[in-house]
KOLTORTI-68350 format. One record per atom (N, C-alpha, C, CB): residue number from 0; residue in three letters; atom name; z, y, x negated. Coordinates in steps of 0.1 Angstrom, whole numbers, plus 5000, padded with zeros to 4 digits. Glycine has a CB too. Layout:
<nodes>
node pos: NUM code: ALA site: CA z: Z y: Y x: X
...
</nodes>
This chain:
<nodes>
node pos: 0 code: UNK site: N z: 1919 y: 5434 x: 2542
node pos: 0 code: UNK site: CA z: 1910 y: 5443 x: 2536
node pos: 0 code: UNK site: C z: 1915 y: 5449 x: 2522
node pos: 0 code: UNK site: CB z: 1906 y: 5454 x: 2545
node pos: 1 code: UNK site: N z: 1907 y: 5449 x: 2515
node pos: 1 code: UNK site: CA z: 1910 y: 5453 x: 2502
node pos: 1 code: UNK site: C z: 1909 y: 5468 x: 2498
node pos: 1 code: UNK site: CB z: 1902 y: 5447 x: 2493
node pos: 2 code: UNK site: N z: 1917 y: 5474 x: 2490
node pos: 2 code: UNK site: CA z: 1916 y: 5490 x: 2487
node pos: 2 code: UNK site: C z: 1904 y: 5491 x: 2474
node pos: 2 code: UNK site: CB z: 1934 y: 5497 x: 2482
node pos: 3 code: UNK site: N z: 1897 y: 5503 x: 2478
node pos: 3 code: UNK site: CA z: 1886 y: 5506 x: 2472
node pos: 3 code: UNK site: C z: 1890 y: 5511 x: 2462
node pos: 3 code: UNK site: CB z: 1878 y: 5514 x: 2476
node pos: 4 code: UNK site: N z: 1889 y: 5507 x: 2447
node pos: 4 code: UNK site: CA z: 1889 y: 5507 x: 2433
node pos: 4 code: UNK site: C z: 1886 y: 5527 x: 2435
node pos: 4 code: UNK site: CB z: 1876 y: 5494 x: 2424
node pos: 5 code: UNK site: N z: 1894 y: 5536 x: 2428
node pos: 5 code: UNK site: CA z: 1893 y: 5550 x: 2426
node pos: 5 code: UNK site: C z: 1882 y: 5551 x: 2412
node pos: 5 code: UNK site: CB z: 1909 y: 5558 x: 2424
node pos: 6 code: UNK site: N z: 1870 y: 5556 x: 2413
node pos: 6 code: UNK site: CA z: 1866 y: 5564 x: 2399
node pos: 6 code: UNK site: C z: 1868 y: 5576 x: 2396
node pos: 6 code: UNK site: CB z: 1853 y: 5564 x: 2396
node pos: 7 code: UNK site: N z: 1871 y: 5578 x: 2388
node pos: 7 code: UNK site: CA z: 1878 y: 5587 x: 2375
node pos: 7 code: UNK site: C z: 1862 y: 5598 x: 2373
node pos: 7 code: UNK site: CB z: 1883 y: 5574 x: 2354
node pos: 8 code: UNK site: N z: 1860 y: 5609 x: 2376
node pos: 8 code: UNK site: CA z: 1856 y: 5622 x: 2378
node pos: 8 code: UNK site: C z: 1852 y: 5629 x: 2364
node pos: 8 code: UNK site: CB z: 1866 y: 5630 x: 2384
node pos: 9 code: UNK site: N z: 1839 y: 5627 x: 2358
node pos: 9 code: UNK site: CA z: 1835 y: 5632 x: 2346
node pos: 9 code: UNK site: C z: 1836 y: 5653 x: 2350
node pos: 9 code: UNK site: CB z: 1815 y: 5625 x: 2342
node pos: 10 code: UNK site: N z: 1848 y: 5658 x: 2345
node pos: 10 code: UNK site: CA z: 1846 y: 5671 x: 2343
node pos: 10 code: UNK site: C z: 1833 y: 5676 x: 2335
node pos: 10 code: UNK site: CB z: 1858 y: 5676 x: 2335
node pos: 11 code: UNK site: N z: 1834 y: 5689 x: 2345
node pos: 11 code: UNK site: CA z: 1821 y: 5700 x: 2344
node pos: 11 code: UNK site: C z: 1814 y: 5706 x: 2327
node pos: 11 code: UNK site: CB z: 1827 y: 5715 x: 2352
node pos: 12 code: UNK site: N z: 1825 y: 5703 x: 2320
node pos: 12 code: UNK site: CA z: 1823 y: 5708 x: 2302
node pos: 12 code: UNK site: C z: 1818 y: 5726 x: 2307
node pos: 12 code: UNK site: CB z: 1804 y: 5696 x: 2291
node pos: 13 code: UNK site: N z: 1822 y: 5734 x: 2314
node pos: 13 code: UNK site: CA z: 1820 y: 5750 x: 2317
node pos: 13 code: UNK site: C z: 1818 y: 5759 x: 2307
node pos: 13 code: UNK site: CB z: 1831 y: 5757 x: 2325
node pos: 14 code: UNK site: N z: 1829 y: 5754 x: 2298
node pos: 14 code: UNK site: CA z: 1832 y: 5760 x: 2287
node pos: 14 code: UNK site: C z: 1820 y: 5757 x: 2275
node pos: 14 code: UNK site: CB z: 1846 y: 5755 x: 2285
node pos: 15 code: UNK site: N z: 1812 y: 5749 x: 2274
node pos: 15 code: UNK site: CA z: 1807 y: 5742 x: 2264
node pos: 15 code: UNK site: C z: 1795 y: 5752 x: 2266
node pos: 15 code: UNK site: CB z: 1806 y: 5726 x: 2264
node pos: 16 code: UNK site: N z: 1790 y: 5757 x: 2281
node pos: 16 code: UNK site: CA z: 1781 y: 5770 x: 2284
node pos: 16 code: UNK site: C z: 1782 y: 5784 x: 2282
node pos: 16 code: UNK site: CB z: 1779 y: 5771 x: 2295
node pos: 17 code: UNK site: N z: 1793 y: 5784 x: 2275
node pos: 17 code: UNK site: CA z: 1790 y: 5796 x: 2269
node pos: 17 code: UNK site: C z: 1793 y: 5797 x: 2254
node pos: 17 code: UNK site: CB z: 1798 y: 5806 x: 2277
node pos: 18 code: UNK site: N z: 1791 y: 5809 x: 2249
node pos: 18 code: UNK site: CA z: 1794 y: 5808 x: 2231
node pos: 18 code: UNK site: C z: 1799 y: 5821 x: 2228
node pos: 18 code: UNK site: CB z: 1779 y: 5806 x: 2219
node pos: 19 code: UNK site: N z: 1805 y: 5824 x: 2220
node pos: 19 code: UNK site: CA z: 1815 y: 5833 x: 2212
node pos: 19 code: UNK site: C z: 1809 y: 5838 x: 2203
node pos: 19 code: UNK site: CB z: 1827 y: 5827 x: 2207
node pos: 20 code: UNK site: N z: 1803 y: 5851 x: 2202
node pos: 20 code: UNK site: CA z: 1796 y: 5858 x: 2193
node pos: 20 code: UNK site: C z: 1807 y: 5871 x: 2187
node pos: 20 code: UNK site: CB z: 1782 y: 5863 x: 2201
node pos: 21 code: UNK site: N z: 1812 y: 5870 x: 2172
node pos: 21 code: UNK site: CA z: 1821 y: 5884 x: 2176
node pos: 21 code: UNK site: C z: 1827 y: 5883 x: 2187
node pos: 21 code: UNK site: CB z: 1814 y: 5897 x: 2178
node pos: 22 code: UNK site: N z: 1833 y: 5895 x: 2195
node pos: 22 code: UNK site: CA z: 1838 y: 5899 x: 2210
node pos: 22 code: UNK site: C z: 1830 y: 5897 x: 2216
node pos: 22 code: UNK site: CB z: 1842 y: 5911 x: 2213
node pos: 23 code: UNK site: N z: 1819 y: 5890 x: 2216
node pos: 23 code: UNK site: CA z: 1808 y: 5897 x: 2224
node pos: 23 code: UNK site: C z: 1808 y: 5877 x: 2234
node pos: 23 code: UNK site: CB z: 1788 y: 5904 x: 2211
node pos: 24 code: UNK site: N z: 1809 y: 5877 x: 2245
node pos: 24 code: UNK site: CA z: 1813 y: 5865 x: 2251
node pos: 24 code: UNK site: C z: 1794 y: 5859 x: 2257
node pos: 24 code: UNK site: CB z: 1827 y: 5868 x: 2265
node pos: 25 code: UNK site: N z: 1785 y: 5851 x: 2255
node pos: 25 code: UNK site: CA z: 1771 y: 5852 x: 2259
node pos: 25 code: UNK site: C z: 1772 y: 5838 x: 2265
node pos: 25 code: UNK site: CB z: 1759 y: 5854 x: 2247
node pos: 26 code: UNK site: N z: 1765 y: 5837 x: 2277
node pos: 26 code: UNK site: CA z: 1760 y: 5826 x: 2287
node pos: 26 code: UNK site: C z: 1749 y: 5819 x: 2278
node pos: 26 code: UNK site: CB z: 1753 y: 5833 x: 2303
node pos: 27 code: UNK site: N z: 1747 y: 5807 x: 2279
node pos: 27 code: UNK site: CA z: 1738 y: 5801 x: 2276
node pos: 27 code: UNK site: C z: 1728 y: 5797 x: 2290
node pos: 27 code: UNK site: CB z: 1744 y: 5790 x: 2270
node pos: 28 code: UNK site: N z: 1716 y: 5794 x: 2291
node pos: 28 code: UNK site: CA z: 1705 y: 5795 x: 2297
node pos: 28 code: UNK site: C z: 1704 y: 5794 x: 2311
node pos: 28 code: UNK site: CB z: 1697 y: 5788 x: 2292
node pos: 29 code: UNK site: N z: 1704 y: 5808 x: 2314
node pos: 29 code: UNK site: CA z: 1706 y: 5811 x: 2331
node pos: 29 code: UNK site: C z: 1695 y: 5812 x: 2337
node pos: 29 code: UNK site: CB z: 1712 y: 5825 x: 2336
node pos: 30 code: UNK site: N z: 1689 y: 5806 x: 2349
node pos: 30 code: UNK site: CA z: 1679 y: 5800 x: 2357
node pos: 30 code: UNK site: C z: 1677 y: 5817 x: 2361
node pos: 30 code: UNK site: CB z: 1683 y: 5787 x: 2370
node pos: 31 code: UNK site: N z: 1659 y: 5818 x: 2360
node pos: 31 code: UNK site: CA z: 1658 y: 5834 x: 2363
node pos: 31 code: UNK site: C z: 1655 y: 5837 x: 2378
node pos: 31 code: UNK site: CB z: 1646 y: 5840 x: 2354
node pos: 32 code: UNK site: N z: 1650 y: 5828 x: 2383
node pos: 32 code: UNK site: CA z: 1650 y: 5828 x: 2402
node pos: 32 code: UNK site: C z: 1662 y: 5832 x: 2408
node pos: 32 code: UNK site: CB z: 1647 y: 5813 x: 2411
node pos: 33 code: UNK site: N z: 1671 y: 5822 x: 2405
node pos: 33 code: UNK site: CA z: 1685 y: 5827 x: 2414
node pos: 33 code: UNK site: C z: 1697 y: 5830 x: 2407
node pos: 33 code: UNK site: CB z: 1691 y: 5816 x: 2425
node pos: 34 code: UNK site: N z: 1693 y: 5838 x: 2398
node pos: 34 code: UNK site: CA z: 1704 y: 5847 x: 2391
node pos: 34 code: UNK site: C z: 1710 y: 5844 x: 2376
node pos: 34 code: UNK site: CB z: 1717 y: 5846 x: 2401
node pos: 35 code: UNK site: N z: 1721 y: 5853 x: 2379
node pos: 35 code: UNK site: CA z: 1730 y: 5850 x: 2366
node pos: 35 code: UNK site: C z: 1746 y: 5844 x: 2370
node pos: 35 code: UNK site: CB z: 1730 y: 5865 x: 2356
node pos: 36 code: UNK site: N z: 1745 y: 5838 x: 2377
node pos: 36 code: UNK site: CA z: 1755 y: 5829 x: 2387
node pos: 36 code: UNK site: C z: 1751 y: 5812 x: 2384
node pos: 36 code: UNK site: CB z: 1751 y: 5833 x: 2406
node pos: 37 code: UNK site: N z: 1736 y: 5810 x: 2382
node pos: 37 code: UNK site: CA z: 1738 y: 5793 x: 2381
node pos: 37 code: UNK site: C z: 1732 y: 5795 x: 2368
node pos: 37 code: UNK site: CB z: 1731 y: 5781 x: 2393
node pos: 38 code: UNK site: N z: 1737 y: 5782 x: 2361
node pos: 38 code: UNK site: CA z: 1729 y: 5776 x: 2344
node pos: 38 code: UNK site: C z: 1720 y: 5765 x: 2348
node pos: 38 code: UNK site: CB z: 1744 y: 5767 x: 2330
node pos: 39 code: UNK site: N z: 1712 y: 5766 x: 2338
node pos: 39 code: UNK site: CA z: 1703 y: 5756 x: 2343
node pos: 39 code: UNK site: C z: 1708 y: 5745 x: 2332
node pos: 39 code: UNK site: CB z: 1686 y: 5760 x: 2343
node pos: 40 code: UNK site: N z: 1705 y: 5732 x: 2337
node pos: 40 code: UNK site: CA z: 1712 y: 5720 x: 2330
node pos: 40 code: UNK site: C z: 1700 y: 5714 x: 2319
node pos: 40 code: UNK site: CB z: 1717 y: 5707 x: 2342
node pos: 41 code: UNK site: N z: 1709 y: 5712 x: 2309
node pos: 41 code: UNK site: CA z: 1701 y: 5711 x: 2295
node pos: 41 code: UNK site: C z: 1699 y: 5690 x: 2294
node pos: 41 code: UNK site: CB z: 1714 y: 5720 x: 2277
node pos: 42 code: UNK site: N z: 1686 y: 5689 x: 2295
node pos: 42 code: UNK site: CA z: 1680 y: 5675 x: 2294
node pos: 42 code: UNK site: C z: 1677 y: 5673 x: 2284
node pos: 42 code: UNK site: CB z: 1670 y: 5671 x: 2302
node pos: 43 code: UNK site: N z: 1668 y: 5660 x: 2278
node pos: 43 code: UNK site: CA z: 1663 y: 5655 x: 2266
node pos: 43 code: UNK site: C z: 1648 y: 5668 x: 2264
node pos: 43 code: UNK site: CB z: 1659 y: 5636 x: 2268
node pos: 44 code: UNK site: N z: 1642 y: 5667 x: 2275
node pos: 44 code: UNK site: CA z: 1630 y: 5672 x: 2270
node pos: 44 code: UNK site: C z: 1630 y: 5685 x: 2279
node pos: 44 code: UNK site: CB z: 1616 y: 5660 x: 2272
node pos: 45 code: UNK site: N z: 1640 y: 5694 x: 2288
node pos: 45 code: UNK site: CA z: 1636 y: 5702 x: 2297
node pos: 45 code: UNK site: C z: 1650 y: 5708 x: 2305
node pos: 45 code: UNK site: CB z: 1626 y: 5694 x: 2305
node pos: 46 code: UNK site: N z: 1651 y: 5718 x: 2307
node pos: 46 code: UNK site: CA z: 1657 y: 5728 x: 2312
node pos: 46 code: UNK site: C z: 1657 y: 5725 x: 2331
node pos: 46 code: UNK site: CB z: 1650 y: 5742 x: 2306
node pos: 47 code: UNK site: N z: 1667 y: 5722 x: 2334
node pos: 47 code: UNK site: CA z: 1664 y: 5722 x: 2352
node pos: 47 code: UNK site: C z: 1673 y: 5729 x: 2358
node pos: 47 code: UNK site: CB z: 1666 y: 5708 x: 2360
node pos: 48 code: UNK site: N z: 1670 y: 5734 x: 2368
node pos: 48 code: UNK site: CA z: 1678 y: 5742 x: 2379
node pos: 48 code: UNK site: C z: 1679 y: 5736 x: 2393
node pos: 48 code: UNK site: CB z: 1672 y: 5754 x: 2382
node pos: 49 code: UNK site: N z: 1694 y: 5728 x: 2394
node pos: 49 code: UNK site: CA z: 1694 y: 5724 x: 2407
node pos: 49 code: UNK site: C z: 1690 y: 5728 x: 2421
node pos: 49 code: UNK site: CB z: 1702 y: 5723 x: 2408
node pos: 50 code: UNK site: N z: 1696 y: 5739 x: 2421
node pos: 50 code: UNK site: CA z: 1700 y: 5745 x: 2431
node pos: 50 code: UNK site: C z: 1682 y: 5751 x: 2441
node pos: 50 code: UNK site: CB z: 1713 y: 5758 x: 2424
node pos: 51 code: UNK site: N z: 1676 y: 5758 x: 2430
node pos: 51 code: UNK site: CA z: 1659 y: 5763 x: 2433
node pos: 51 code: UNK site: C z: 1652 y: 5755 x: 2426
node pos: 51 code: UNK site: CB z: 1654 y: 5779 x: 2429
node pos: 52 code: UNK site: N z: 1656 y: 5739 x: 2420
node pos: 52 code: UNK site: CA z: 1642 y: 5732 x: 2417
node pos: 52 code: UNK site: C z: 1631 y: 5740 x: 2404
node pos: 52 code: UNK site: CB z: 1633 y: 5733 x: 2433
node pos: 53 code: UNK site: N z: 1639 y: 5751 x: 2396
node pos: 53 code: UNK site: CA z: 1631 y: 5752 x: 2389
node pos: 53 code: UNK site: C z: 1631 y: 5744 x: 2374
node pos: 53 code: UNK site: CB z: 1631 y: 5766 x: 2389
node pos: 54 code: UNK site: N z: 1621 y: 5745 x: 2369
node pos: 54 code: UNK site: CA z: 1617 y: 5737 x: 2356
node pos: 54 code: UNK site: C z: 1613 y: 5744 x: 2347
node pos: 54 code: UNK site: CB z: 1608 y: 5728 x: 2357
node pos: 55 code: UNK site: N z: 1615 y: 5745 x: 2333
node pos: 55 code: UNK site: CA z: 1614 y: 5746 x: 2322
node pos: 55 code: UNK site: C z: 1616 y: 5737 x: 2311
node pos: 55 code: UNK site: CB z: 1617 y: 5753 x: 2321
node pos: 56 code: UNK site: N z: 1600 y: 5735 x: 2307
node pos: 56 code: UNK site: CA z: 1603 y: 5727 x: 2299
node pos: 56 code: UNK site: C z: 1605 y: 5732 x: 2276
node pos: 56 code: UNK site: CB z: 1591 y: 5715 x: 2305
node pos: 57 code: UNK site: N z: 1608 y: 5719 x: 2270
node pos: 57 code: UNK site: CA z: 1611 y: 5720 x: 2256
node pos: 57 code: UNK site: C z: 1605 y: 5723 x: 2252
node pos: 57 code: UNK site: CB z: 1614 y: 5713 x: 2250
</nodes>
């Protein structure tokens, strides 16, 4: 039996969600159902939220 080839793990980019205003440190687009704990992930045409399925679109 042959050993299963490992794939290599695209990191989260965490950092790329937020922005540097002045001192002032600001989240980029937090899903409004379940807090200010998850980001909602930025698509071609639309804003999604894994976790509660919400949608906003462009």
């Amino acid at each position: 039996m042959a050993k299963k080839k490992v794939k290599n793990k695209i990191p989260s980019k965490k950092y790329a969600k937020y922005k540097l205003e002045g001192n002032k440190l600001t989240r980029a687009r937090l899903c409004p159902k379940c807090g200010p704990a998850v980001f909602l992930g930025e698509h071609k045409d639309r804003f999604y939220c894994g976790k509660c399925n919400y949608l906003e679109m462009k």
